[in-house]
N, C-alpha and C positions, 0 to 999 in steps of 0.2 A: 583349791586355791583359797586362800583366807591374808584376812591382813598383814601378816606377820609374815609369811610367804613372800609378798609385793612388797613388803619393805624392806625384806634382805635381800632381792632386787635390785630394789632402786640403790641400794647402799653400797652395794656391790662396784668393782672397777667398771664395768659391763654398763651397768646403771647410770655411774656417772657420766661415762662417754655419751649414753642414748638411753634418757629415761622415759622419752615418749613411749614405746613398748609397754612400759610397768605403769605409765600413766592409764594407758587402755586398760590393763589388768584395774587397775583401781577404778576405771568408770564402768567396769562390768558388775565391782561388786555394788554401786550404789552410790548415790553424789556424797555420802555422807558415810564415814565407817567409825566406829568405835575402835578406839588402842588398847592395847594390852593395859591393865594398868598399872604403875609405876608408884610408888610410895613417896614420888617427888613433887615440890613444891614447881609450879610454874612448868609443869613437862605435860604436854599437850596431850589431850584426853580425847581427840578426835581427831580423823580427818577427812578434809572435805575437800572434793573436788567437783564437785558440779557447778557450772557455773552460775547457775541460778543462784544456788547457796553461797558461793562467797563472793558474787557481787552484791547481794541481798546485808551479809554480814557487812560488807569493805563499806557499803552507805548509810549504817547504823547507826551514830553518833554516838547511840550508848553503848556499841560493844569498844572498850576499850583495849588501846595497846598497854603489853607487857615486855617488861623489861627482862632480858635474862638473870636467871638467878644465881647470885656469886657470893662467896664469901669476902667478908672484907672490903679493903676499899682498894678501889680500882678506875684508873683514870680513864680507861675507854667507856665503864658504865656511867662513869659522872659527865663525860661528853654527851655521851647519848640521851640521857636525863636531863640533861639540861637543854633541848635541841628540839626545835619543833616536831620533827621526822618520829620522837619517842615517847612526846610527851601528847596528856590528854586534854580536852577542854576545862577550863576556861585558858590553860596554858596555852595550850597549841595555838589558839585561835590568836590569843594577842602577838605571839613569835611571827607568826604566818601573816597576818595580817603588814608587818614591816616588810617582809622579804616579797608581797607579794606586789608592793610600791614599786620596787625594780623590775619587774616583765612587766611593765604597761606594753600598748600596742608601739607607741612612739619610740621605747626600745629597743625592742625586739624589732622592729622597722631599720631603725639604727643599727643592726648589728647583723642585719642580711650583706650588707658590704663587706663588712669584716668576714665573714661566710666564705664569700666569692673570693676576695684576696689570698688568705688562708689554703681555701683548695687550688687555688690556682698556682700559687708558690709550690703544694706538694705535687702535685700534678707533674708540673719542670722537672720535680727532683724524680718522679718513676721515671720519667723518660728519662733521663739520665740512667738509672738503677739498671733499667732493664734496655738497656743500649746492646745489640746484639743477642738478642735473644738470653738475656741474663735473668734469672729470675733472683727474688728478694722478699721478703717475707712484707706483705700486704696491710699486715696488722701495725707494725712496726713503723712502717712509712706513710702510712693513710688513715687504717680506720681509729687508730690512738691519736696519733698527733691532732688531725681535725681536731676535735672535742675540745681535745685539752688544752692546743692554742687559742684558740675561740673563746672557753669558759675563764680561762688565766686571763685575758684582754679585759673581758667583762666585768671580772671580779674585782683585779687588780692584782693578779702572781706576774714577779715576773719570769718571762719565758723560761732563764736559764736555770731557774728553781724544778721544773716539771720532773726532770729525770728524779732529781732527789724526792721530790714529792710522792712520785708514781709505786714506789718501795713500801713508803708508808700505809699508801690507799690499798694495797693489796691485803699487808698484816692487818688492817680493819678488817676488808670484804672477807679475808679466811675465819676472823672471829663469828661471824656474821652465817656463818655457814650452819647447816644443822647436824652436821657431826659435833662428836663430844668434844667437849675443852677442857684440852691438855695445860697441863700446866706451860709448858712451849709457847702456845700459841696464845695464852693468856697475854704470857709476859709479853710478847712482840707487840700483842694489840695494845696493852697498858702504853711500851713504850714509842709506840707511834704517834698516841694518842696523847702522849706527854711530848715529845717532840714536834708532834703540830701547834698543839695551845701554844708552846714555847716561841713558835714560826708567828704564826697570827698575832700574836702580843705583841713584837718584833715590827713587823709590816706596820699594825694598826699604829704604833707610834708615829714611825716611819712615816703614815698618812696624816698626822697628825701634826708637823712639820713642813710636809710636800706634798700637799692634795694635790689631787689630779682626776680625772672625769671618768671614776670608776665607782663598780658598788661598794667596796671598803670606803673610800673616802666621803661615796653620802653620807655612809650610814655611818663611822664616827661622827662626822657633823651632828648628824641626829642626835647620839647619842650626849656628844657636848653639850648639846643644846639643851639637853631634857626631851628631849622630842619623839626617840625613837620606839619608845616604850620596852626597850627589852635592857639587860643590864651588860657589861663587857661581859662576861663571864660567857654570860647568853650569848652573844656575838659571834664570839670566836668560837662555840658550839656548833653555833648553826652553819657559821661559814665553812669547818669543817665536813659537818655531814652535806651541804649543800653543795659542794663541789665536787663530791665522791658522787652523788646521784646523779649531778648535772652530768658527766662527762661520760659515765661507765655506762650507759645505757646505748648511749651513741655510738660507745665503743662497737657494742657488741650488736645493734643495727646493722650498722656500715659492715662488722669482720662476719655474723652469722649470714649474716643477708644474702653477702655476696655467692658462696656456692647455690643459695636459691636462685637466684635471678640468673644465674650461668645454665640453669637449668631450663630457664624460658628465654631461649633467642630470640621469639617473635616479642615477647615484652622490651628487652635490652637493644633489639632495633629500635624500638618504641619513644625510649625513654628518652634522647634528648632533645625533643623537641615536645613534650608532652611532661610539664610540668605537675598537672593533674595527676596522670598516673604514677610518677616517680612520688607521690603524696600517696597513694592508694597503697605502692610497692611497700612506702615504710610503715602505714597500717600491718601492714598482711605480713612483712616479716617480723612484725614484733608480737603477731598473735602466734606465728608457728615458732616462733625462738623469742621467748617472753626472756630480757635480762634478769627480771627478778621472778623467780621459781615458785619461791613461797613466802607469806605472810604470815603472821602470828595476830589475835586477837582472843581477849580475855570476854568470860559470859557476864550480862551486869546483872542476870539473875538466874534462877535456874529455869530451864529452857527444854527444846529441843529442836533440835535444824534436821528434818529428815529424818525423823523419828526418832533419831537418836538422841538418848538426855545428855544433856550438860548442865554442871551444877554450876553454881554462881562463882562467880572467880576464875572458874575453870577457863584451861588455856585450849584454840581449838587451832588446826592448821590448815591455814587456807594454801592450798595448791595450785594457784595463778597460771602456771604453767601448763596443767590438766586443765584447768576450767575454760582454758584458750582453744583446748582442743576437745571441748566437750560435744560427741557425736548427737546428743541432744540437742544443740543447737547448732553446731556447725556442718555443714554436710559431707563428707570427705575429710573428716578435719584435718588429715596429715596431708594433705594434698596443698600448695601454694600455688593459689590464685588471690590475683590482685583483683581482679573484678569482681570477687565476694559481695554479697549484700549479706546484711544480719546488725548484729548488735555489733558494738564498737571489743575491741581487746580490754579485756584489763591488766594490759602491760603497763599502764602506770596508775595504777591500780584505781580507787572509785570514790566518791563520798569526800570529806573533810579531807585528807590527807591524799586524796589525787597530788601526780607529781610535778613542782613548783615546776622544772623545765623540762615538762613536758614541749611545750611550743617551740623551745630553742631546739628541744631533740629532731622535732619536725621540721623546723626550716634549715638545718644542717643536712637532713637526709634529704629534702624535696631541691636544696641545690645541690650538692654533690654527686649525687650518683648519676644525675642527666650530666651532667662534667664530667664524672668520670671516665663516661662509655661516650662522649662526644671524642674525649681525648683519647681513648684506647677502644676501640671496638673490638678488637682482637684479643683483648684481656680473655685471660684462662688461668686458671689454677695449676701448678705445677708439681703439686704436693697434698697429704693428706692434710687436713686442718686439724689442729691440734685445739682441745678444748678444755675448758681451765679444770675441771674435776671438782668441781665446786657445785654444792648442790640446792646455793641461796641465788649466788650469781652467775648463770650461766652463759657463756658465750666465747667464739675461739678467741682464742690468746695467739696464734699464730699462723698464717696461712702462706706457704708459697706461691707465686704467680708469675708468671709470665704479660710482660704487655701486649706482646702480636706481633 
C-alpha cells in the first residue's frame, strides 16, 4: 500500500461514499505522506493527516492560504480573493475583524429565539409530511431549511430568495472540491459567482434605502460612514462566502448526525431534556462527519512536518476529516460517542481563520435536536442516505425518514 494506492481510493465512487476506510489506510502510512510529484504550480506536494500536524499547521499564522491556480480571469477566484475565508494577514485580520462585530454574545443571545421559532414552524410541517406513516426526505424539510432560514434572518436574504440561492451555493461548494476543474464546472462557478455579486449589489442598495435590523444593513452603514474598514467589493465577497460556511455546515450536522444518534437510543432518550449533551452530540458528530474534509495551506519557508520536506511556497493538504479520526489521539475513532474526552475537532478548523459561525452552528444544533426527538421520538430513517460525492464538502444531501 503506498500513496498513490489510497488516493485512487479515496477518489474512487466507493471513496466518495465512505472515505473513512482510506482515511485509516492514510494514518497507517504516517501523519504526513509525500505526493507524487506533479510539474504544477499550486498542486499539493503533501498530505497530512495527523492531527497533530494539521492542527499545528491550521494555528501557524505564517503558513499561508492558496488560492487555486487558474488561467485568466475568473469571477469565482476574484470572489474568493477578495474575502476573508481566502485571504492572508494583514488582509484577513482587517475583513475579520468587521464581520466578527456581528457574533457578539448579545447576538447570538438574540438569535436563540429566532432558533426556537424556526424549528418549531418545521417541526408542524414533519408532522404534517409524515401524517400516517408517510415518509419524506429529512434533509429537505429540517436539516437545510434550519440553517438557511436562521442565517437569511440574520443576514438579511429574504426567505423567498433561498431556493434560488441554494443552486448557486452548490456550483461554488462543487468548484471547491478537489477533483479536477473542468471547464463545466469552472463556468457554473464563474456564473454563480457573477450572479451572486449581482444579487448583494441589488440587496445592498436595497439596504440602503430600507434598513432594517440585519447584518447587511449595519454594515452598509458602516461602510457609509467610512467606518467599516473593508470596501463594497469586499462586502459582498464576504457576504458571499460567509453565508455558504454559515449554513452548510449545519446542514450537514443536523443530515449526517442524524443516522448517528439513531444509532444511540440510550443518547436520543437523553437528549431532550439534556441540553448539555445535545452540545456534546454536535461536538462528536462534527468530529466523525467533519463538513469540511480538507484544507489547503502554502509553506512560508522550506520546512518539514513529519519528516517530510516542503519547500517554500509549497502547497500541503490538510486532511481535517483524517485528523478527526486520528487513532493517535482519538480512541475508537470510528466509533460515536458523545462522552468523548480529548482535544476539541477541528471541524471548524483552528488558529486565525477558525469558523466565524461556528457558535450559531452550535446553538442551532444544541436547540434543535433536543426539539426534534421531544417532537418525534419514534423518528427513524426510512431510506438509504444519499451523500453529496463531494470530497471538500461532505455531508448527506438526502435522507428519508419516517416520524413514528
Amino acid at each position: 500500500m503506498d500513496i498513490t494506492s489510497v488516493l485512487a481510493g479515496l477518489y474512487s465512487e466507493d471513496g466518495r461514499r465512505d472515505p473513512y476506510p482510506h482515511y485509516a489506510d492514510l494514518h497507517r502510512l504516517g501523519p504526513v505522506s509525500a505526493l507524487p510529484p506533479r510539474p504544477l504550480e499550486g498542486v499539493p506536494v503533501a498530505i497530512a493527516c495527523g492531527y497533530e500536524v494539521v492542527d499545528q499547521v491550521l494555528r501557524d499564522p505564517e503558513w499561508f492560504k492558496n488560492t487555486l491556480p487558474s488561467e485568466g480571469e475568473h469571477q469565482i477566484l476574484n470572489t474568493f480573493e477578495t474575502s476573508m475565508m481566502f485571504t492572508n494577514p494583514p488582509t484577513h485580520g482587517r475583513m475579520r475583524q468587521v464581520f466578527a462585530r456581528a457574533f457578539t454574545p448579545r447576538r447570538l443571545d438574540a438569535l436563540e429565539p429566532v432558533v426556537v421559532r424556526v424549528t418549531e414552524q418545521l417541526l408542524d410541517r414533519m408532522a404534517d409530511l409524515g401524517a400516517g406513516g408517510a415518509s419524506f426526505d429529512y434533509v429537505a424539510e429540517f436539516a437545510y431549511p434550519l440553517p438557511a432560514l436562521v442565517m437569511a434572518e440574520f443576514i438579511g436574504i429574504p426567505e423567498t430568495d433561498l431556493d434560488w440561492y441554494r443552486v448557486r451555493v452548490k456550483q461554488i461548494d462543487d468548484f471547491l472540491d478537489i477533483s479536477g476543474k473542468t471547464p463545466e464546472l469552472i463556468r457554473a462557478a464563474d456564473d454563480a459567482a457573477s450572479e451572486l455579486r449581482g444579487y448583494y449589489t441589488d440587496l445592498i442598495a436595497h439596504r440602503r434605502r430600507s434598513p432594517g435590523d440585519d447584518l447587511i444593513s449595519n454594515l452598509v452603514a458602516a461602510v457609509d460612514a467610512g467606518t467599516a474598514g473593508i470596501t463594497e467589493q469586499e462586502l459582498v465577497s464576504n457576504l458571499i462566502v460567509l453565508f455558504n460556511a454559515s449554513f452548510v455546515t449545519t446542514i450537514y450536522l443536523l443530515g449526517s448526525g442524524l443516522p448517528l444518534l439513531l444509532d444511540q437510543p440510550d443518547v436520543v432518550a437523553k437528549l431532550p431534556g439534556d441540553p448539555d449533551l445535545a452540545l456534546d452530540c454536535c461536538h462528536e458528530i462534527l468530529r466523525c462527519e467533519s463538513p469540511v474534509q480538507f484544507l489547503t495551506r502554502q509553506a512560508p519557508r522550506d520546512t518539514e512536518l513529519a519528516g517530510v520536506p516542503v519547500g517554500r511556497d509549497q502547497v500541503v493538504l490538510l486532511m481535517v476529516g483524517a485528523a478527526n479520526r486520528d487513532p493517535a489521539v482519538f480512541a475508537d475513532p470510528d466509533r460515536f460517542d458523545p462522552t468523548r474526552q480529548g482535544p476539541p475537532s477541528l471541524a471548524f478548523g483552528a488558529g486565525a481563520h477558525f469558523c466565524l459561525g461556528a457558535a450559531v452552528s452550535r446553538i442551532e444544533g444544541r436547540i434543535a435536536l433536543p426539539r426534534l426527538f421531544a417532537r418525534f421520538p419514534g423518528l427513524a430513517v426510512a431510506g438509504p442516505p444519499v451523500y453529496t460525492g463531494n470530497l471538500f464538502l461532505r455531508g448527506v444531501d438526502v435522507l428519508p425518514v419516517t416520524t413514528g
